[in-house]
N, C-alpha and C positions, 0 to 999 in steps of 0.2 A: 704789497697786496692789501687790498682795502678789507676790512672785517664789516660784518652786515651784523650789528649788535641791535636793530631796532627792535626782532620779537623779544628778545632778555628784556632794553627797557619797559615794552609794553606790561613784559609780566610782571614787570619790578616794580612797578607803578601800583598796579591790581591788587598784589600781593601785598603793599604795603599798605592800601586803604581796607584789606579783605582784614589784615593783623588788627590793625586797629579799633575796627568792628568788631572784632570777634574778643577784644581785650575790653572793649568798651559793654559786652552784650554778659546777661545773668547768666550761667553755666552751672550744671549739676558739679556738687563737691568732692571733684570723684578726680584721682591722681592724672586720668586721661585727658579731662580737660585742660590745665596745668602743662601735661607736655605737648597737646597740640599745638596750643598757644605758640612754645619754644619750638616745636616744627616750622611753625610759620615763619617765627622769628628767623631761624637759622635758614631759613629759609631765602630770605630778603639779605642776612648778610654773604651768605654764599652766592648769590645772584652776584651781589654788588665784586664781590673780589672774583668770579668767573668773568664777567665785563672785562673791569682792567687787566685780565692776566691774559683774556682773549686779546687785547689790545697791543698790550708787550710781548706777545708771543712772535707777533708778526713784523715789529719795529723796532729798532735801534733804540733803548731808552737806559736813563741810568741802571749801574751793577745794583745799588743798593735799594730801587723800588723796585726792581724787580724781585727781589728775595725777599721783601717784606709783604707782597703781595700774592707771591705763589706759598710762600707761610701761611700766610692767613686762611688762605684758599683751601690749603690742605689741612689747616686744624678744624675750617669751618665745616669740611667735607666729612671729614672722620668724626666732629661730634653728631653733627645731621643724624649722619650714619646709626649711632648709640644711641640716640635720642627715638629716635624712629624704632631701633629696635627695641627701648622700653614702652614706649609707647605701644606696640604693636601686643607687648607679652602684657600689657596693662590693658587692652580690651581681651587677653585672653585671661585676666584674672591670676598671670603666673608672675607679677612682679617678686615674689618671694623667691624664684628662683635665681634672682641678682644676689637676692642677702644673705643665701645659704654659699653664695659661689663669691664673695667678693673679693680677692684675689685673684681668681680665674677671670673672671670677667673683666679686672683691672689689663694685665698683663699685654692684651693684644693693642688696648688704646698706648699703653706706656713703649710697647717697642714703635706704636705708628708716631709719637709725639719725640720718639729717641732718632727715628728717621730722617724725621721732618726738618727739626734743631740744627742737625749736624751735615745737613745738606751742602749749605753756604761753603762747609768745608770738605766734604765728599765728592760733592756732585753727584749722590747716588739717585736721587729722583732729578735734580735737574742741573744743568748749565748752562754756562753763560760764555761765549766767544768773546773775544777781544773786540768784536765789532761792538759788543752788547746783544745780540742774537742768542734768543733763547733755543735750548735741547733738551729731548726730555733723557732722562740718566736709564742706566742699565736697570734703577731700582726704581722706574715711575710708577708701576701696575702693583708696586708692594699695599700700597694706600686703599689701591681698591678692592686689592683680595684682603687687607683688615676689615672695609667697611661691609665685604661680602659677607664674612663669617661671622659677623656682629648682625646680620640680617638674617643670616641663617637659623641662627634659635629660634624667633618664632613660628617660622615655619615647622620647623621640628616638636615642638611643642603642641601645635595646633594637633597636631596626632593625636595627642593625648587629655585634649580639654573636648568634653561633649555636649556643655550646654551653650555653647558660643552659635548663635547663628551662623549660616552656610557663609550669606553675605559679608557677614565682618570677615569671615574668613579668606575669602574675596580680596576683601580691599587692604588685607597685611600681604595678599601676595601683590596683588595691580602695582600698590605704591613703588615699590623698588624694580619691577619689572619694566616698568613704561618708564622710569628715569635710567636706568643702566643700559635698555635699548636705543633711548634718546642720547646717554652720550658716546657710546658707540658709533650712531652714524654721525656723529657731528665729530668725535677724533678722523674717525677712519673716511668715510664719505664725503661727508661737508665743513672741512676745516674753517673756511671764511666764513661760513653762518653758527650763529653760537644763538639758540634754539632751545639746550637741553631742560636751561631752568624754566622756560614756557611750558615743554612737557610736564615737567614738577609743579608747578602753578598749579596747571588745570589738574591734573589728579589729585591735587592737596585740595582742590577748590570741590571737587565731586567729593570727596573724602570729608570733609564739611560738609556737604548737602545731606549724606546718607547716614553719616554717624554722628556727627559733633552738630548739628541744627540743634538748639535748644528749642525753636518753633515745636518740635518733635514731643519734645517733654512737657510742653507749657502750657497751665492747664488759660484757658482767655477768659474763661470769668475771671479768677480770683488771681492770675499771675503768679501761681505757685506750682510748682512741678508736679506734673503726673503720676501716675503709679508705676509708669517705666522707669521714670528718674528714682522712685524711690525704692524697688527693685533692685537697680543700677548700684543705687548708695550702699545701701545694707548687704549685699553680695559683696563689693569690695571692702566692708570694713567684717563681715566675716569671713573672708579668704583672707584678711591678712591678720586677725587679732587683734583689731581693734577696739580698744573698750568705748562702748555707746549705748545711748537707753533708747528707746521712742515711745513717745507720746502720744497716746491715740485719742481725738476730741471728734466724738458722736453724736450726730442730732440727732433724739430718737421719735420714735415713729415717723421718720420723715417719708416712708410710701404712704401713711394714711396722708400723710399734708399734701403729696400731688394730686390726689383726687378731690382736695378742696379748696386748692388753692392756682392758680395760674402759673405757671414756670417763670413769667419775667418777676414774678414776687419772692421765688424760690431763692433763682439767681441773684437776686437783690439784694436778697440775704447771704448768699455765701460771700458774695465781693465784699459786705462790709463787714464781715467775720474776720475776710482774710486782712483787710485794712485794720481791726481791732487789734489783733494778734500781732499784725508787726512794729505797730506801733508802742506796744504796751510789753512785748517781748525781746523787743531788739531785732542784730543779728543774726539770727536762728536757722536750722535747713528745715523750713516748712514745705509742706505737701500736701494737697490735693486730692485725695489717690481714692476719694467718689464722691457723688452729689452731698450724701450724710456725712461726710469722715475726712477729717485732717487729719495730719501726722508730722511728727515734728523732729526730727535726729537730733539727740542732747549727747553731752558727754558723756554724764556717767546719771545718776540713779537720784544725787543733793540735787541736782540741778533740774533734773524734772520733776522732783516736789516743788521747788521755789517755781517752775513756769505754770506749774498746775493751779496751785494755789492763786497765782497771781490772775490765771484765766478764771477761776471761781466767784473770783472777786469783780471784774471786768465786765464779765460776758452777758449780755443782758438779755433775760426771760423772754423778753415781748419786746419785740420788732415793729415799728411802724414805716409802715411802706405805703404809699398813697392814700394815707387817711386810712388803712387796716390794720388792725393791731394783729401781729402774729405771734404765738405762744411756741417758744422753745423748748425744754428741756435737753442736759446736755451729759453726757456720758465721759468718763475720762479712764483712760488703760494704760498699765505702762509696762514693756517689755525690754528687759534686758539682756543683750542679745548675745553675748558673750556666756554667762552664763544660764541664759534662758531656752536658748532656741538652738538647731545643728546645724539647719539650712535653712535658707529664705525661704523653701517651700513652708515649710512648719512654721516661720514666720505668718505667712500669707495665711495660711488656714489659721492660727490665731486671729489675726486682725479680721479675716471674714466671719467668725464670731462672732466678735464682738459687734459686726456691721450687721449683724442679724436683729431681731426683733426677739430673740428667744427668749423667754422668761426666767426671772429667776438667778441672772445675774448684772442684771443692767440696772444699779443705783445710780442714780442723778448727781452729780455734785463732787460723788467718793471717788478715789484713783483705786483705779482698781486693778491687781495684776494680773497682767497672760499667761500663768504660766502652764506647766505641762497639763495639769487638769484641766483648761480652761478650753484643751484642743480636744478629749475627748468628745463630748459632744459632737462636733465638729466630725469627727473621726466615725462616730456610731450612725450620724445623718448619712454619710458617705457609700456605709455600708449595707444601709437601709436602702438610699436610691438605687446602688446596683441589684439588692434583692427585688425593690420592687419591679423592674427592668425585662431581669428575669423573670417573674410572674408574670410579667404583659407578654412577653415573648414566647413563654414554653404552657403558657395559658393554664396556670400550676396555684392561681391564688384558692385558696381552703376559704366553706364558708357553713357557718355553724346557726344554727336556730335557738332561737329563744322565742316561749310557748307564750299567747299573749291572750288572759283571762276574762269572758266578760260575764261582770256580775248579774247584767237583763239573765241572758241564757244558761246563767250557772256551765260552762263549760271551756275549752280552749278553743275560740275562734279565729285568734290570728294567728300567724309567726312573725315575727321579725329574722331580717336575712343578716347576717352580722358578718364583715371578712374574718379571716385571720391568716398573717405574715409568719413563717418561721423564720428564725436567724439559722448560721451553719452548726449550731448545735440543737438544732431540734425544739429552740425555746419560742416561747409566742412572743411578738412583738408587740407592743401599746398599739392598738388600731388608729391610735386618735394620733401618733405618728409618724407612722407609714403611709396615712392618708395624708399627714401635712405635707409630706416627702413628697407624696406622686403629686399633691396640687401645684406646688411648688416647681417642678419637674415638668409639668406637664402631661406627667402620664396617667393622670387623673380620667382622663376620658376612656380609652381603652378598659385601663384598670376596671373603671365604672361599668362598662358594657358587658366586661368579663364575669362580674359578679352577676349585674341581672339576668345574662342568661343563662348562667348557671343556677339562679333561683328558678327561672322559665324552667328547664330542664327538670331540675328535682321533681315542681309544681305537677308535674307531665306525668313524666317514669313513675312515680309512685301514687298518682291519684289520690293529691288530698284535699284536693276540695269534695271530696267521697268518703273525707273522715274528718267533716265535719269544721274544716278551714273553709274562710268565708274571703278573709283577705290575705296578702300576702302585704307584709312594710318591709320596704328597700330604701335607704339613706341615697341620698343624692347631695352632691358634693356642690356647692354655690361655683367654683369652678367648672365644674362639669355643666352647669346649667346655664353658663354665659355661651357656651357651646351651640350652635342658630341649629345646626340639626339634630339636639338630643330628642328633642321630641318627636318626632320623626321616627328618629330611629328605636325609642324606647316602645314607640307602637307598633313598629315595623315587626322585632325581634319577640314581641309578646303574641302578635298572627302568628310567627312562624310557627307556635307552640300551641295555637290552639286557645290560646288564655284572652278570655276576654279584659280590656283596661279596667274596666270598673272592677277587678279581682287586684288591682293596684291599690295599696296604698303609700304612696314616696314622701319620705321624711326628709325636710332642712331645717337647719337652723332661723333660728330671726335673725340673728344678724349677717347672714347671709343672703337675704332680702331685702332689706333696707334698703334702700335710696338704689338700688342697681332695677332699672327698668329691663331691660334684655331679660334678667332672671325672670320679672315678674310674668312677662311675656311667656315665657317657655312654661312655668309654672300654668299660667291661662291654657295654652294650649292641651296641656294634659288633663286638664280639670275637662277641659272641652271633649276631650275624648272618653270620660267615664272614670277618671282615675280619681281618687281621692289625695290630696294634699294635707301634710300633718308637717304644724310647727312643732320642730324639735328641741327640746331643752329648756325648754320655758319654764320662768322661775331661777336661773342663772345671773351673773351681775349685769348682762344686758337687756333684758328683758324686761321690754314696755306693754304695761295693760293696753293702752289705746292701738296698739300696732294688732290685738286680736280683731278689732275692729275695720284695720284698713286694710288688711294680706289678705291674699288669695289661697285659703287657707280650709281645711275641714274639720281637722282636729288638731287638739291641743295637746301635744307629752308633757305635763309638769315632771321638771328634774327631780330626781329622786333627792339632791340637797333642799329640794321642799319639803317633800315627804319627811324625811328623817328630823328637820328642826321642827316641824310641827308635831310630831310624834312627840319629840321632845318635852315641848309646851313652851316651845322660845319663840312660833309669833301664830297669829292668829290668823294669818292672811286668805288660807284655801277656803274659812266661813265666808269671804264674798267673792273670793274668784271664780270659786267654783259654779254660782250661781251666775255670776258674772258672762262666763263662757256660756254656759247652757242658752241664758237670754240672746245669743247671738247665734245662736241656732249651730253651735259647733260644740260636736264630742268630747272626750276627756280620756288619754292614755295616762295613767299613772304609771312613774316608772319607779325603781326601789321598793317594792313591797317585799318585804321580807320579815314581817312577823303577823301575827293573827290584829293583834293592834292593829297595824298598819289597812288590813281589810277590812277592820271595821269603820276606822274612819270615812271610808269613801263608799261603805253602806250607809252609813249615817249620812254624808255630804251627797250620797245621789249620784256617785262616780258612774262611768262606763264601763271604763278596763282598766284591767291591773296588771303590771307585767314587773317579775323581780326574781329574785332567788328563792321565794318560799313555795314558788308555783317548778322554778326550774331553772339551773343557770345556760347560758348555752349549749350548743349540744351538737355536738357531729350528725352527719343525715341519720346513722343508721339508729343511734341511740333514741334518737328525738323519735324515730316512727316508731320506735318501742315505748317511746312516754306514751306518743299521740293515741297507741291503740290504748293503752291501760289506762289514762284518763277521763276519754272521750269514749270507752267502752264499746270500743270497734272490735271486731273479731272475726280474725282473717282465717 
């Protein structure tokens, strides 16, 4: 009876050029990769020895190749078998349950290798007629019910691991399913067609596509693996105890660089960072893992000093890329993960700190560590987004007044509208936080909406521009203002209330006007509507004289760290600013006044208004309309 062996060759052919590629290709450093590899392999030698055993099963052939080759057959079956089942507890992260059981786990392969051996003399899995005609023994299915129960762990397992994708869970059951269905119908149904290792091919071959594709991990600018792979890594050397550091190397300010630089310039830079780095570091598990931020898995803690330092050395400032010279600086982190971190997660919120802009711990140059404090921050941002979430949602954000003095009218003619965030113990948050939070978030615009009409509202319900309020100032966020319909809407919600615009006065920053035309726009359109515009903070370290001259602008807030150093007598500056703005036909908010001094100065300089702690710090509605009557001499 002829045997039809040609889909085995074909697979055996595939599989052998797929092994090769996949032995030839970069792969995450991760114990899974390693025994894929050996899947394949054993893969191709089990083909090879199910071939000729398919061959001799069916013909007269010598006693002694035939038992050397349903040997091999059956060793190569039953290691497959163990191999596949570590592999399988190795994308479930449970390889440790081999090393607590290693005995148990020995015992099943040792009775199937005690089988196998003593066969030639048993006949208990197979024999051989006088003719040379093979039989399979009363004990042939022994082999398969061992490599069953060797398959079975991970499935029982999987019960018990929760962070493992549905899919990988998927393809630890497909693999052994589609091949013990496949040789089922090929014993029992189609004994002359020998099929099963083709089934095993292509499931190994999808099993590669969806799990083991390195493409998957790779980052194609710089050829270094993603933030998956490096997830992937640091997962498996903390489930198993692995001692290891990582390395964190940060461009910083690199969001301001996309807005002044082109992307193909960006990338130009990372590819030859990542070129600098391998070249000058060796064999290393470098990582990709965002546009600002490499990472690098070290052994232990000696040896990411010696890479650190060797990149300080290396790494150079200013980049030339098409005739542009581009300016660096570079951040360095180092977290040790065994005794630093408990899970990848705490990992990850480390390194996204560090991938922040946040001030105050990003030195240039210094290695600096992650450790548990370094997540706080991290941990308080976290907590703040969801509070601010709930204020957009349950329309719960608190907004307090501070009284704003002018010297023409001797009396209190403006307010400023100011938020305020509790946390869950009732404390006030840094406004100048929670607002980075919602910008950042996005929930800057609602947030934004929320306040001004609860300024509109107050403005309303109490009638104060009938005690002697002229303006109302509302802070408006440079995010909220890239927004095409704030304006719009901020005229919209100030009809509903009856309040004419020109009873606006909305404060931003300068450097939230700079160079962003969209703001200036919307900033235009409000002025177009009656509203008055007020640069805010001016006199801070950004702050350009000649930008009073180019904004869309009507008054000027000099920061109160003006106020207070010239109070001082540490610089002279407000004798020409002051005059300086006036000639430009725009107002003067002083903010910080808080002693009698500080009034006099800006009667003597010809101020407008004065707004601080000496007139009133902020103030809840109902407080403030108790200042408002007893200052402004109202009498209800």
């Amino acid at each position: 009876m002829e045997v039809q062996i040609h889909y085995e060759l074909a697979a055996l052919t595939f599989m052998l050029a797929a092994t090769l590629v996949f032995f030839r290709q970069r792969h995450l450093r991760v114990y899974r990769s390693s025994l894929f590899f050996w899947l394949m392999a054993l893969g191709v030698v089990t083909a090879v020895c199910d071939v000729f055993c398919g061959i001799t099963d069916l013909k007269q052939i010598p006693f002694t190749a035939g038992i050397v080759a349903h040997t091999l057959l059956f060793i190569a079956s039953l290691v497959y078998s163990i191999v596949y089942s570590m592999y399988a507890m190795e994308l479930l992260h449970r390889l440790d349950y081999i090393r607590d059981r290693k005995v148990l786990w020995c015992i099943p392969f040792v009775i199937g290798i005690i089988l196998i051996m003593t066969t030639p003399f048993t006949g208990v899995l197979y024999t051989y007629d006088e003719q040379g005609m093979y039989h399979r023994g009363v004990g042939f299915y022994s082999i398969a019910l061992i490599t069953l129960l060797y398959v079975m762990v991970p499935w029982i397992l999987m019960r018990r691991v929760s962070f493992v994708p549905q899919k990988t869970k998927r393809w630890i059951i497909a693999i052994p399913v589609a091949v013990v269905t496949a040789r089922i119908l090929q014993y029992v149904f189609f004994p002359r067609y020998l099929f099963a290792y083709a089934v095993n091919s292509v499931v190994l071959f999808c099993c590669y596509l969806f799990l083991q594709n390195s493409d998957y991990y790779m980052d194609e600018v710089t050829g270094f693996f993603k933030m998956h792979g490096f997830e992937e890594t640091v997962r498996e050397k903390m489930v198993y105890k692995e001692e290891c550091s990582v390395l964190i190397l940060r461009i910083i300010n690199y969001n301001a660089m996309t807005e002044m630089y082109e992307d193909s310039k960006l990338t130009a830079i990372q590819a030859a960072m990542a070129e600098l780095m391998q070249r000058e570091c060796g064999d290393q598990d470098f990582y990709h893992i965002a546009a600002s931020t490499f990472a690098i898995i070290l052994p232990n803690e000696k040896e990411t000093k010696v890479v650190h330092q060797r990149l300080v050395d290396v790494m150079p400032k200013i980049w030339t890329i098409d005739g542009e010279e581009i300016v660096h600086e570079y951040c360095f982190y180092a977290v040790n993960i065994q005794d630093s971190c408990d899970t990848v997660e705490e990992l990850l919120q480390r390194i996204a700190y560090a991938r922040s802009d946040h001030p105050g711990y990003h030195t240039p140059g210094t290695l600096i560590p992650l450790t548990h404090d370094a997540v706080k921050p991290a941990e308080e941002k976290q907590m703040v987004a969801e509070l601010v979430e709930q204020a957009v949602i349950n329309d719960s954000i608190e907004i307090y007044f501070q009284p704003i003095y002018s010297l023409e009218k001797g009396r209190v003619t403006s307010l400023e509208v100011l938020s305020r965030l509790k946390d869950k113990d009732k404390n006030f948050i840094n406004p100048e936080f929670f607002i980075h939070v919602a910008e950042e978030n996005r929930d800057i615009i609602p947030l934004g909406e929320q306040i001004y009409r609860k300024a509109c509202i107050f403005a309303t319900q109490n009638h104060i521009f009938e005690m002697g309020i002229d303006d109302i100032n509302i802070n408006l966020s440079p995010v909220q203002c890239c927004y095409e319909e704030l304006a719009q809407d901020l005229i919209r919600i100030a009809g509903e209330y009856g309040i004419p615009m020109t009873r606006m006065h909305l404060e931003i920053t300068e450097s939230g006007i700079m160079d962003k035309e969209e703001i200036r726009e919307t900033l235009e359109t409000l002025r177009s509507s009656g509203a008055k515009i007020a640069l805010d903070d001016f006199g801070t370290g950004y702050s350009n004289v000649g930008s009073i001259v180019s904004l869309p602008v009507d008054y000027v807030k000099i920061d109160k760290s003006l106020v207070w150093s010239y109070g001082r007598g540490e610089n002279k500056y407000l004798d020409q600013l002051v005059p300086m703005i006036h000639a430009e036909g725009k107002r003067i908010i002083s903010e910080g006044i808080e002693t009698q001094e500080h009034i006099d100065i800006f009667k003597r300089l010809k101020g407008d208004f004065l707004q601080g702690y000496f007139y009133s710090k902020p103030l809840p509605e109902r407080e403030f309309l108790q200042y408002l009557r007893e200052t402004n001499g109202i009498n209800v």
